[in-house]
C-alpha positions as CSV (number, residue, x, y, z in Angstrom):
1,X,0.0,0.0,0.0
2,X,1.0,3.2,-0.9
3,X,1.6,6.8,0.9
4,X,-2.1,8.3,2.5
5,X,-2.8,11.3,1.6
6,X,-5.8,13.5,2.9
7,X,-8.4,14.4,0.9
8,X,-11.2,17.3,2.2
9,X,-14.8,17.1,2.2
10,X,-16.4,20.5,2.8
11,X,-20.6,20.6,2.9
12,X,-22.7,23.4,1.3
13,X,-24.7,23.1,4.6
14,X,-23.2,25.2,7.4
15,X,-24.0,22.9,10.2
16,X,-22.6,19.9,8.9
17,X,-19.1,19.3,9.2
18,X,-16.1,18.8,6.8
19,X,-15.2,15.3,6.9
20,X,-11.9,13.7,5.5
21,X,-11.1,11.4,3.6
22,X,-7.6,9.2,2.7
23,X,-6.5,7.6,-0.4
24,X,-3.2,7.0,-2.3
25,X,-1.6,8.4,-5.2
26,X,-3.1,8.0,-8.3
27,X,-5.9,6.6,-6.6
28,X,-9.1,8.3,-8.5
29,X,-11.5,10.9,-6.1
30,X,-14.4,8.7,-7.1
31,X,-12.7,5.7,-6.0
32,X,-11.4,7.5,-2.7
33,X,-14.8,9.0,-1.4
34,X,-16.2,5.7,-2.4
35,X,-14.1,3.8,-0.2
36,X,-14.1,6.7,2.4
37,X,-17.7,6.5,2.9
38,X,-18.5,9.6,0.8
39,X,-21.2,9.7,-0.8
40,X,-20.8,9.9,-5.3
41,X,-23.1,10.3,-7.6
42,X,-22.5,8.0,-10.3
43,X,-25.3,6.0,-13.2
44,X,-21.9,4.7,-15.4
45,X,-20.0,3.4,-12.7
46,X,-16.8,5.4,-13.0
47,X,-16.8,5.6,-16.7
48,X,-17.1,8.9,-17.4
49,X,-19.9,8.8,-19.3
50,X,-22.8,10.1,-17.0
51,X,-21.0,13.2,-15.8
52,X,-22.8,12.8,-12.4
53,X,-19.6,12.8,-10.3
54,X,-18.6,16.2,-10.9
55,X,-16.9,17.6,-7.5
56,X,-16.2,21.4,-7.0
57,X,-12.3,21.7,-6.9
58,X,-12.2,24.1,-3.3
59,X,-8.3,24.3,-2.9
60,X,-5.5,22.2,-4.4
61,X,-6.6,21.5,-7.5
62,X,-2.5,21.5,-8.6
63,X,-2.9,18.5,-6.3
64,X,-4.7,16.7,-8.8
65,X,-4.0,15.1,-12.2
66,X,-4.5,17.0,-15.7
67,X,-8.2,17.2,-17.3
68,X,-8.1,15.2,-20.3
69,X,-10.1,15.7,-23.9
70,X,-12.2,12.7,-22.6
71,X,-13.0,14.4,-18.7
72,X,-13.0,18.2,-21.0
73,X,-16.3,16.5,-23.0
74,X,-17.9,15.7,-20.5
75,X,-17.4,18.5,-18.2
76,X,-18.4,20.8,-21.0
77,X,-21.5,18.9,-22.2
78,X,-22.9,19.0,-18.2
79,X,-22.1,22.9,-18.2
80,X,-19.2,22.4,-15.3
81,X,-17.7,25.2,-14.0
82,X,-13.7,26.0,-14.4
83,X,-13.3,24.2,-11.2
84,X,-15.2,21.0,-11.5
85,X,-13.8,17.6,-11.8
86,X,-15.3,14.3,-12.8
87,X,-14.4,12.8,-9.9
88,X,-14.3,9.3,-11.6
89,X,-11.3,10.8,-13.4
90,X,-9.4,13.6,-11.4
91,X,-6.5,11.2,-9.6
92,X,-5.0,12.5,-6.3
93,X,-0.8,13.7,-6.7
94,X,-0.7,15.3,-3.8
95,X,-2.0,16.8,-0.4
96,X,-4.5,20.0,0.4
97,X,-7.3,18.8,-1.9
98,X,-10.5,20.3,-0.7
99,X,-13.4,19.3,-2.6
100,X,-17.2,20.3,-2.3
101,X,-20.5,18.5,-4.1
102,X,-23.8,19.9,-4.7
103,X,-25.6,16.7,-3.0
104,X,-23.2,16.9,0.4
C-alpha cells in the first residue's frame, strides 16, 4: 500500500461538518470518497460517461491530475464550471485537496 494522503470534504450546509477522507496516489476521487464512505453520484459506474460525479475543486486543484479531452467532453457537455472535476477521473498527486458536491 501506498503513501495516504488527505483528501477534504467541505458541505454546502453550514451545520454539517467537513469530513476527510484518505486515499493513495493516483488513486481516482471517485474511488477514494467511495471507499471513504463519501457519498458519489454516479449511473456509469466510474466511466465517465454520466458526468454525475462532478466535484467542485475548493483548494488544491494542482494537487490533482490533468483534465483530459475525454474528462474536458464531458465536463463541457454537463455545463461544469472552471473548477469542477469528474471525480471518476481527477487522480490524487498530492495533499491540500479540498473538494465540495452539490448533493453533500
Amino acid at each position: 500500500m501506498g503513501e495516504s494522503l488527505a483528501v477534504h470534504c467541505r458541505s454546502r450546509w453550514p451545520d454539517r461538518p467537513e469530513r476527510e477522507v484518505r486515499g493513495e496516489i493516483n488513486q481516482s476521487l471517485f474511488d477514494m470518497l467511495k471507499a471513504g464512505g463519501q457519498p458519489v453520484a454516479s449511473s456509469c459506474t466510474a466511466e465517465a460517461v454520466c458526468g454525475k460525479c462532478i466535484v467542485r475543486i475548493v483548494d488544491g486543484a494542482d494537487q490533482l491530475s490533468p483534465t483530459t479531452d475525454e474528462e474536458r467532453t464531458v465536463l463541457e457537455r454537463e455545463g461544469a464550471s472552471v473548477d469542477e472535476r469528474l471525480a471518476c477521473r481527477a487522480q490524487l498527486l498530492g495533499e491540500g485537496v479540498v473538494l465540495s458536491a452539490s448533493y453533500w
